[in-house]
N, C-alpha and C positions, 0 to 999 in steps of 0.2 A: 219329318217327311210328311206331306201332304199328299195325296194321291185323289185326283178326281176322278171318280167312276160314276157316282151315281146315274148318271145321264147318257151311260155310255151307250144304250141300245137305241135310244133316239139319236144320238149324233153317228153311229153308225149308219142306221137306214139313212141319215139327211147324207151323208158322205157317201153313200152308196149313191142316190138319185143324181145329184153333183156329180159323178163319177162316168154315171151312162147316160147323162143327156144327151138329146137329140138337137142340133143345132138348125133350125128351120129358118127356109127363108133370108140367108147371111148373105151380106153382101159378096160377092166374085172378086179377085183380086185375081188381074194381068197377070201372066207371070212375070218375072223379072221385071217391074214397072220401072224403073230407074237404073237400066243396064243397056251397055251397047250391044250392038251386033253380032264383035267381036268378041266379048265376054259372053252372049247368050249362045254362040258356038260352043266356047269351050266348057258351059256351064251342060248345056245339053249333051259332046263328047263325055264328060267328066259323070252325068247320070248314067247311062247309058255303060259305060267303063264299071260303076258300081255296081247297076245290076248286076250282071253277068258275072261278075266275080261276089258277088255277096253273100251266097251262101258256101263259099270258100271258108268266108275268116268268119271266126269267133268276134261277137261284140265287145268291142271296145271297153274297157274301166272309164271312168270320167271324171275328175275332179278340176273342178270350176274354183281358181283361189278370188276371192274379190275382198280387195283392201278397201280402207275408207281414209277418201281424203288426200292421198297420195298423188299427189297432180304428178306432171309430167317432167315438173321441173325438181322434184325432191329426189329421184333415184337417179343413180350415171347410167341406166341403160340407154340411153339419149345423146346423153353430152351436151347437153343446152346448157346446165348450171355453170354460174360463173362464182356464187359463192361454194363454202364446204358442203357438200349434203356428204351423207355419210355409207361408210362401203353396205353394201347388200353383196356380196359374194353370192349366195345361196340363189338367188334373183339372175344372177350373172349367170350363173351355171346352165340354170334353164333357159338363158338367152344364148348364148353357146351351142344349148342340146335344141333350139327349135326356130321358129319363125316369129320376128319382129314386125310387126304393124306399127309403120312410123306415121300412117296419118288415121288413127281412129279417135273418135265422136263419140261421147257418153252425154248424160242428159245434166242439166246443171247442180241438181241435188241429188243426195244420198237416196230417197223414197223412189224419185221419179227413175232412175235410172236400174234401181230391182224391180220395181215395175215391168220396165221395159225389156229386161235381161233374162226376167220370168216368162214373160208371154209375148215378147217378140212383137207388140205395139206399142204405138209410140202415149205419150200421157196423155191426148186430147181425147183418145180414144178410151183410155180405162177412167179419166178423172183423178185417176192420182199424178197431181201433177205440181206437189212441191212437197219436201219434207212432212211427213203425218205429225201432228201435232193432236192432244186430248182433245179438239174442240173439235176437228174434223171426223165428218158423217164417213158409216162404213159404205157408202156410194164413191167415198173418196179413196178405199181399198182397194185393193187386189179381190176381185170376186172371183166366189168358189165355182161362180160357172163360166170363168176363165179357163182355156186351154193351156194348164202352165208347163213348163219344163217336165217338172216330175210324173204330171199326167201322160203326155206323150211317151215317157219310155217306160211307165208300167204298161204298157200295152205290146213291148217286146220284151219283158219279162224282168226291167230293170229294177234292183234293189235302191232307193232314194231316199237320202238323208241330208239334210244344212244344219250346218255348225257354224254358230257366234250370232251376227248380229240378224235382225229378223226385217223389221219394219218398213215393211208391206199392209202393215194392220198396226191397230190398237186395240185391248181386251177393253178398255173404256166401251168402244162403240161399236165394238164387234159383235153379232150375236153369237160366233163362235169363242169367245173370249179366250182362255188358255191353250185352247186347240185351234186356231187359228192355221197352223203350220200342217198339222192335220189335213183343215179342212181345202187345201190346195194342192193337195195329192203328195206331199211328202210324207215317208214310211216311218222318218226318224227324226227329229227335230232334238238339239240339245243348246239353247244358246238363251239369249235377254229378250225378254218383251216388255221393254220398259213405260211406264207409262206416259211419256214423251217419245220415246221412240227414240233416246238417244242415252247413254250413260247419268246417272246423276250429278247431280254438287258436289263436290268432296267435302265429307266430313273432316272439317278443320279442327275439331277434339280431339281427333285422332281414339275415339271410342272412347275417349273419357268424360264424357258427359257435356252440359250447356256449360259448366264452369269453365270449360277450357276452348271453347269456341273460340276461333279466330288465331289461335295463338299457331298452329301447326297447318299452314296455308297449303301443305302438298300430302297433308292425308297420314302423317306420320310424326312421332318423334325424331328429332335429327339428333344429331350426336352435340357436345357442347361448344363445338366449333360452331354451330349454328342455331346456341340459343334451347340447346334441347338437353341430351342427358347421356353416359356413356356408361350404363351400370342402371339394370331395374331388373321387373318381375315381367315376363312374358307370361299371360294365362291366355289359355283355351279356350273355347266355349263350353267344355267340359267342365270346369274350374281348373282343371292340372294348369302347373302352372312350371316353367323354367325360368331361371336365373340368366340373364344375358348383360354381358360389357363388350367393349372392344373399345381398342383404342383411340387417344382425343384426333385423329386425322382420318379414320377410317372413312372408305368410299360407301361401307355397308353399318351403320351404327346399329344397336341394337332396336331399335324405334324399327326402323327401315326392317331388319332382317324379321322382328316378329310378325311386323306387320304381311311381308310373303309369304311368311308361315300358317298365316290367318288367324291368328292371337292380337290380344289388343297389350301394348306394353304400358308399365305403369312406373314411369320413372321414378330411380332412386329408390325404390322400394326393394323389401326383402319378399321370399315366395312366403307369405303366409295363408289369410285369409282373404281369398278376391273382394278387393275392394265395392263399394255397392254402385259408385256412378260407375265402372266398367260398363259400355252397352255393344251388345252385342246385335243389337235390333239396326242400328242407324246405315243405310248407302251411302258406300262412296266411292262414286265412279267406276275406275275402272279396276277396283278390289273389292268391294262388297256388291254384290249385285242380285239382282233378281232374276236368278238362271231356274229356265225353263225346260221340262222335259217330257217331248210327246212322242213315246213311244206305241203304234196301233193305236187304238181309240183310249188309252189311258193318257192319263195326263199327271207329271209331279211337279209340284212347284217347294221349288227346292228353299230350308230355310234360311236364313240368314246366319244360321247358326252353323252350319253343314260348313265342311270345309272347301267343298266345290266352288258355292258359293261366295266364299272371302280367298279365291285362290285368282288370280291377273288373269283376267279374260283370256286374252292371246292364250295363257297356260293352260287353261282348263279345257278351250273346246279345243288346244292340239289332243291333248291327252285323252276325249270323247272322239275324238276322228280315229286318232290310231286304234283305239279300241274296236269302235264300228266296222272300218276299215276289212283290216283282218280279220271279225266274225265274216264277212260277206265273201271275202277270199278262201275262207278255208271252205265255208260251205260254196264254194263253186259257183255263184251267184253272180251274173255284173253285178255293176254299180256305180250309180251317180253322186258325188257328194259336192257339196257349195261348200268351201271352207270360206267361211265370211269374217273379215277381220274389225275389231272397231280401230286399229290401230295407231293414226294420230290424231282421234278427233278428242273436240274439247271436253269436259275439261282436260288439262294434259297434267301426266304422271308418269312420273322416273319408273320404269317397269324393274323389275325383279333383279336383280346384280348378275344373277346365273345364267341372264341371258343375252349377257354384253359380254364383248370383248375386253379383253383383262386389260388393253389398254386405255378405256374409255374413260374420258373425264368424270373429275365429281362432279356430280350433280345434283348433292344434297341440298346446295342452299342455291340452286334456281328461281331465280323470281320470274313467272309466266306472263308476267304484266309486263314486262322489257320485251321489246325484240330477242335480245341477245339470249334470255332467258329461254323464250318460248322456242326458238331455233334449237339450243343446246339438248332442251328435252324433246323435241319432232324426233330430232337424228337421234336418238336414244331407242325411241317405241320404233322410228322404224327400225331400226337394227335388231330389235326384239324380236319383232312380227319377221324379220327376213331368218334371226336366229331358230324360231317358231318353226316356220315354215319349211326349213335345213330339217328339222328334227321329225315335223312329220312322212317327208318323203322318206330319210332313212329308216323309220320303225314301220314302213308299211311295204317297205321291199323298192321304194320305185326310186333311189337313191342308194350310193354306196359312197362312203372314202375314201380316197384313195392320196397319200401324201396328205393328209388335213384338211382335202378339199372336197367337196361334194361334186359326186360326178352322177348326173341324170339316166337311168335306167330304165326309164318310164317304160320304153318303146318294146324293150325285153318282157316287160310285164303287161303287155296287151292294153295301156294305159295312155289318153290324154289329158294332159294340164293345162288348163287354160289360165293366163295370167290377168285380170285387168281390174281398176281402178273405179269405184261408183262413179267420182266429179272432181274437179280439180280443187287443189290445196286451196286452203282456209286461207284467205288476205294476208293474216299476220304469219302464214308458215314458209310465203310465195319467196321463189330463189328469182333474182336477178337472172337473164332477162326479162323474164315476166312479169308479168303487172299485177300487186297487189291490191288494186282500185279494183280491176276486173275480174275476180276470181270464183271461188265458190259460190253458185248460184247464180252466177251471171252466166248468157252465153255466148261471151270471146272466149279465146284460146285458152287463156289460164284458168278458165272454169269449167272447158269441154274436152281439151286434149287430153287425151289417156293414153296411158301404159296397156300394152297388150301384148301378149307373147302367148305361143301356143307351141309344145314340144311334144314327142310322146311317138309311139306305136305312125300316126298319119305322116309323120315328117322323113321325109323323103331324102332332104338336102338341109341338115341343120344347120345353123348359123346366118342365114340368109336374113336379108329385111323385104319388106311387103312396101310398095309406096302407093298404091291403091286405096282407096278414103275405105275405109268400112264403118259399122255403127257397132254400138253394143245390142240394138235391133235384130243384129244378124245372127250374133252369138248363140242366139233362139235358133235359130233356123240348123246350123252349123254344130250344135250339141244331137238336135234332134235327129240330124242326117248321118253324124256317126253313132248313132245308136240304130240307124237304119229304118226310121222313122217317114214317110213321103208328109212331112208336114204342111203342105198347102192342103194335102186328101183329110188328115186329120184334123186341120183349123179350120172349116168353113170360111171362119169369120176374116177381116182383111187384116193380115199382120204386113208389118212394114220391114221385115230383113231382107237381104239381098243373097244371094250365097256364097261363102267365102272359097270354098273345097278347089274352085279351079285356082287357086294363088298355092296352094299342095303342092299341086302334078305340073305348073307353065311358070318358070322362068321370068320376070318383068313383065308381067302380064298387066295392060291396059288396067286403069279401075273399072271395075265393074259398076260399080256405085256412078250416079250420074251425077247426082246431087245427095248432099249429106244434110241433117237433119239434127236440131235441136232445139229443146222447150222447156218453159217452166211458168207458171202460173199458179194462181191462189185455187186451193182445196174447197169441195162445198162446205158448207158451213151451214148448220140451222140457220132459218129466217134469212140469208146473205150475212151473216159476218164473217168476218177477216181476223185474222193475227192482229193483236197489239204492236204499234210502231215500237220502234227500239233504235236510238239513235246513239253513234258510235261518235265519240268523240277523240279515238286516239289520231286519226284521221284528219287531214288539213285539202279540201274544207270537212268537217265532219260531215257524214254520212247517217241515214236515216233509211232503214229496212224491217219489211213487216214478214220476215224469213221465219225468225225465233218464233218459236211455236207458244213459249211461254215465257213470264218473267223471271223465272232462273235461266234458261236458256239464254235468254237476252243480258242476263247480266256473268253468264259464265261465262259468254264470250267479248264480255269487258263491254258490256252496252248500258244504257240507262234506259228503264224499260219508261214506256209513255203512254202504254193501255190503262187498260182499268187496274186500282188497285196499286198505283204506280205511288213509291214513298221517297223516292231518291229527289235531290235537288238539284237543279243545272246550274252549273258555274258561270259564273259573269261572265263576259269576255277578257275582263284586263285581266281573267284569275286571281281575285281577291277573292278571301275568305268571305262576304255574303254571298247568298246565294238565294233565289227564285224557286220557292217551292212548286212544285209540276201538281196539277189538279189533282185528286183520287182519282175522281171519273175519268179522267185520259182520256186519251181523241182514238180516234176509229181510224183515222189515215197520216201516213208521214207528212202529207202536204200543211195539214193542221197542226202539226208540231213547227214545222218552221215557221209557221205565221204568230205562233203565239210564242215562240224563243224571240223572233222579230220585234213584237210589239211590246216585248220586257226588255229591250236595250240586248239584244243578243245579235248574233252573229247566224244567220240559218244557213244549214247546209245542204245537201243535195240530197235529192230522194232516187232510191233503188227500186226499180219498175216492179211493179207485180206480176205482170207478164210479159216474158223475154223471149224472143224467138230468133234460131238463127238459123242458115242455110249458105251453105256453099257449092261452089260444083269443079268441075278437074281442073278447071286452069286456075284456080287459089281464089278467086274472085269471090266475098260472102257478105249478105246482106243480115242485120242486124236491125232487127223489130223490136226496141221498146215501148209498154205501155204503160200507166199510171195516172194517178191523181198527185200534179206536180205543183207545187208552187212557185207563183209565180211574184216574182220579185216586186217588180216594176207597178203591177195594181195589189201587191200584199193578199193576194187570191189563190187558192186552191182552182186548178183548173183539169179537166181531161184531156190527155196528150197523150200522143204518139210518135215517137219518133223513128226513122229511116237512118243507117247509117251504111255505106258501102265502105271496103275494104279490098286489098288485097292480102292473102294472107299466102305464107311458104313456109316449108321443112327448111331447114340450113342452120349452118353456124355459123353467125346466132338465125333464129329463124324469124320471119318477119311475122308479126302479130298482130293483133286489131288494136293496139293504144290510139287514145284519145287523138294524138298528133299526127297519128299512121291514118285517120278517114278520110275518105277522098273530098274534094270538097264540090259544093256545085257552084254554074254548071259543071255539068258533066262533058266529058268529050262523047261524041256517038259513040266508038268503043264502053266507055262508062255505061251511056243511058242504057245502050240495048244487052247489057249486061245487068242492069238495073231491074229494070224491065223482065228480063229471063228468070232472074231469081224472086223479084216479088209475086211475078205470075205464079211460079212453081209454088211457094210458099202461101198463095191464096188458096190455090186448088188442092195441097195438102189441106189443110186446115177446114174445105168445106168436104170434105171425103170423109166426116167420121157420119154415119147415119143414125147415131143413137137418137132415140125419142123417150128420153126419162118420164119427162112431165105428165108425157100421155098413157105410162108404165109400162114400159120397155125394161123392166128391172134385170134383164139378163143382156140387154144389150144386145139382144141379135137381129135386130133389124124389124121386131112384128112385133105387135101386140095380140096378143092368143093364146088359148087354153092353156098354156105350158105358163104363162105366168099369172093364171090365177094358182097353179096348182104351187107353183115356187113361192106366191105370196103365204098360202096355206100353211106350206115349210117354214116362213121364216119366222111367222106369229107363233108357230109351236115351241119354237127359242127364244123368241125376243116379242116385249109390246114397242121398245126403244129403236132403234139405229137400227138398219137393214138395206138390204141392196135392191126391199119392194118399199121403204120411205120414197115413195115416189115424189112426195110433194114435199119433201127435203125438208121438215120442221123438225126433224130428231125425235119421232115416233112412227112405230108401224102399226097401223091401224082400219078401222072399218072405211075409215075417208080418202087412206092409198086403196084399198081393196073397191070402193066406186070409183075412182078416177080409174083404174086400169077397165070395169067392168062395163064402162060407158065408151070405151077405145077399144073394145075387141075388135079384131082385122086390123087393125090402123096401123099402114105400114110408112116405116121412117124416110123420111127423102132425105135423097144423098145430096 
């Protein structure tokens, strides 16, 4: 056990100033800027209702579940899927016990979308605005003089803690590095701060050293039905050690079972003397992990050896919620908790036997490189994460059994649950109807449409659906307001939710929402760099994206990385065994990969925009902005482009979606154009409405340059000479030469 204190009276005071800034100067935001008439009636009845009755009720509990990766097409709360996805009962129950939102908007990536769920803006405006990756500047964070979730309801007395995944930050570039969770107003933090920001590689030794690399591809011993062992030594990280077999057809072989127990097995072997390659040091995935713990200004980083640590993510932060949980219950306390899931994101892993259903297929010898493989284990982890999620409602009281079933209690226990989704399903997890060409990280439907559901204490008329567009923008707004929060008085600054509370109390209520709202774009980077390309070749035509933050990432998700550093070969076209070795130095943009696959007798594929934007409004109609450095065929040139695509999109079964085949074509008819037209307007004028002035050291984003950010600059050099949110001049140091650039812009206020 690690425990970091040394520093802890300095990060207090910096966490204290963060805490009670004064926001000067912030831009004004409309109310309701994107709501009708009709909806600002009942959104103003609906305040108005609340006051007066507010000091009646007791605050709310609040737990927020947010899955990763779970598109819209993986769960049956919907009924879209036309393949198997797999039951979620526990999921059902709460859809039963609450309110359906069948048209809500999350943002295309995992980062940008907690971004936006924390602070109720959209990504243009905080800079994070695609998956955090090591190389990206803490400018491309969550800053701590952001008004987040947890900030807003300690100030009506609430208890706030997140469990599982984090990545909102990197300790790489953070000056807050393990306290990161800390420094954005949560009380309790127990989950990964990975240095990607995403699960690791799976150790394919299965902890028995480099001799055995490669041989056990899902992180374990299998049993001898698949090449592995049905009889060895389980040890500890203690050295204890136990004796395990099981049968040659077993669903749980010995391999598998030590490994959930967080021992490493050593086939065939008797318990003697622990072998010396046993490592107990090496990640993997989503069973050894680097779990982090910031409890007040302390901080543990937990070791590899702990059995927290080597215990299935999903398992470990239910098991840190229930705990929390009810400390915060008995002492009488609200409380806010983010139950944050990694649940099917890559790489993917058979979860734990204990927490499937006894009918659930083997899964031992899953190949993740197949379709059929990568499906069979999705519907496994999510059954886990839905089994998970069964287990912490009932150990925390807001759940009972009744007949083998879970029945939601939430509402009894002064509690709401909010259900929703970061971005939609990974390509290769995508169910028919939807489109695995356009999914995670793009924004069409199969990469924005989410799962949402909300039950609990607010729910009036449970089992109902919402066909009103909302965002995950609002979920800000809509947390803050049942904790009793007047969050436009509290944010100064301009957040983009809308309010959800009158779809409560009205029946088919009109959307509120006028237009809906989605982004994703490249992170700062020292000097302007970018992500290394990474081009996917399971795909026809293959595909080429600069998403993967790194070359493990790019190649965990079956890609051929093509940045720097790059050692992999591309295959011919006819697929014969020669092959084209790819430079070291790698190219800087996908466009330059195809043109040098191109000019090697290859076949180039299509490049994945860096910036993606999309907007819709109530009648289905949505305009689709990508941009990039594209290649172009025809003069064999990397060029700069943009592209326009109009759509209609609709709810139903099946529901109409933006595929390739579905854009409208031009001309347009005048219906077309001046719908055209309405939405590229809208979409200008979002996107010139953010007022930051970084360059000129606006390090807190409030719209001025002035005293408050010499004093913040002052703050951030006391922690860091590296990465900071006063690197105004984005080189990956904080220094005397950001400190002149903000001190020659005092007064300098930002145009909107």
């Amino acid at each position: 056990m690690k425990n970091l204190t040394a520093n802890s009276m300095k990060l207090r005071a910096i966490f204290a100033l963060f805490a009670g800034v004064t926001w000067l100067n912030a831009p004004s935001t409309p109310a309701f800027a994107d709501s009708s008439p009709q909806a600002q009636l009942a959104v103003s009845q609906d305040l108005a209702t609340s006051q007066k009755h507010k000091k009646k009720r007791n605050k709310p509990n609040i737990l927020a579940v947010l899955t990763d990766d779970v598109g819209i097409d993986q769960v049956p709360l919907y009924g879209f899927h036309s393949l198997s996805v797999p039951a979620t009962p526990n999921l059902e129950a709460l859809q039963g016990a609450g309110l359906t939102f069948r048209n809500a908007w999350t943002m295309p990536a995992c980062s940008t979308a907690r971004g936006v769920l924390y602070t109720g803006r959209y990504p243009f405006r905080t800079e994070l605005q695609a998956a955090l990756g090591p190389s990206d500047l803490a400018n491309s964070m969550i800053s701590p003089y952001e008004q987040t979730i947890p900030k807003l309801l300690h100030r009506v007395g609430y208890a706030t803690a997140l469990f599982g995944k984090f990545h909102v930050g990197l300790q790489g570039n953070s000056p807050f590095g393990y306290s990161m969770p800390r420094s954005l107003g949560w009380d309790y933090f127990d989950g990964w701060l990975d240095e990607t920001g995403d699960p690791s590689s799976i150790d394919t030794s299965a902890g028995l050293g480099e001799t055995y690399a490669g041989l056990y591809p899902n992180g374990y011993v299998p049993g001898s039905n698949y090449d592995g062992a049905d009889t060895g030594a389980c040890y500890a990280a203690d050295t204890s050690c136990q004796p395990m077999s099981a049968p040659y057809d077993s669903k749980n072989p010995p391999g598998r079972a030590c490994r959930d127990s967080g021992g490493i097995f050593v086939p065939g072997e008797s318990c003697t003397t622990m072998p010396s390659n046993v490592d107990f040091t090496t990640l993997s995935a989503h069973y050894v992990s680097p779990l982090v713990i910031n409890n007040g200004d302390s901080v543990e980083i937990v070791p590899s050896t702990d059995k927290r640590a080597r215990t299935f993510r999903n398992v470990e932060q239910t098991d840190a919620a229930i705990a929390w949980i009810n400390a915060q219950t008995q002492a009488g306390r609200p409380w806010f908790a983010t139950y944050s899931t990694a649940t099917v994101h890559t790489p993917m892993q058979v979860p734990p036997i204990d927490t499937l259903p006894a009918d659930a297929p083997d899964a031992n010898g899953a190949d993740t490189t197949t379709t059929a493989g990568t499906l069979l284990v999705a519907n496994q982890m999510i059954q886990a994460m839905d089994h998970e999620f069964g287990r912490l409602l009932l150990n925390t009281g807001l759940a009972k059994e009744v007949d083998g079933k879970l029945v939601v209690t939430a509402a009894g226990a002064n509690t709401v649950i909010i259900y929703v989704n970061d971005n939609g399903s990974m390509g290769t997890q995508v169910r028919a109807p939807f489109d695995p060409t356009r999914a995670k990280g793009s924004p069409y439907q199969t990469g924005v449409w989410t799962p949402v559901v909300v039950a609990g204490t607010i729910v009036r008329k449970p089992g109902r659906t919402v066909d009103g567009m909302i965002n995950i923008a609002d979920l800000y707004e809509f947390i803050g307001t049942l904790g009793g929060v007047n969050v436009r008085e509290a944010n100064p600054r301009r957040i983009d939710s809308v309010p959800m509370m009158p779809y409560f109390l009205i029946n088919n209520l009109p959307s509120i929402r006028k237009y809906d709202f989605t982004f994703v774009g490249p992170n700062l980077q020292a000097d302007g760099a970018i992500n290394g390309p990474c081009q996917f070749t399971v795909q026809d035509p293959p595909t080429c994206s600069q998403i993967p933050v790194t070359k493990g990432v790019c190649e965990d998700n079956g890609g051929i990385w093509f940045g720097q550093g790059a050692d992999a070969s591309y295959p011919t076209p006819d697929g014969a065994t020669s092959t084209t070795p790819i430079p070291s130095e790698g190219f800087k943009y996908c466009c330059q990969v195809q043109q040098w696959i191109n000019n090697n007798g290859g076949t180039p594929g299509t490049v994945i925009p860096t910036t993606a934007i999309g907007v819709r409004d109530r009648t289905g109609f949505k305009l689709v902005r990508n941009e990039m450095n594209d290649y172009n065929a025809s003069t064999n040139e990397c060029q700069s482009a943009t592209y326009n695509e109009l759509y209609v999109v609709k709810d139903g079964n099946p529901p109409l979606i933006d595929r390739s085949d579905r854009m409208i074509p031009t001309p347009y008819t005048q219906t077309q154009q001046l719908k055209y037209n309405e939405l590229s307007a809208y979409m200008n004028r979002m996107l010139a409405s953010a007022p930051g002035c970084l360059a000129e050291g606006d390090g807190n984003n409030d719209g001025v340059v002035n005293q408050q950010d010499i004093l913040n600059y002052n703050a951030m050099v006391s922690l860091t000479s590296g990465s900071s949110w006063y690197d105004v001049n984005t080189d990956g140091s904080t220094n005397s030469e950001d400190q002149q650039i903000i001190s020659q812009h005092l007064g300098y206020r930002c145009k909107k």
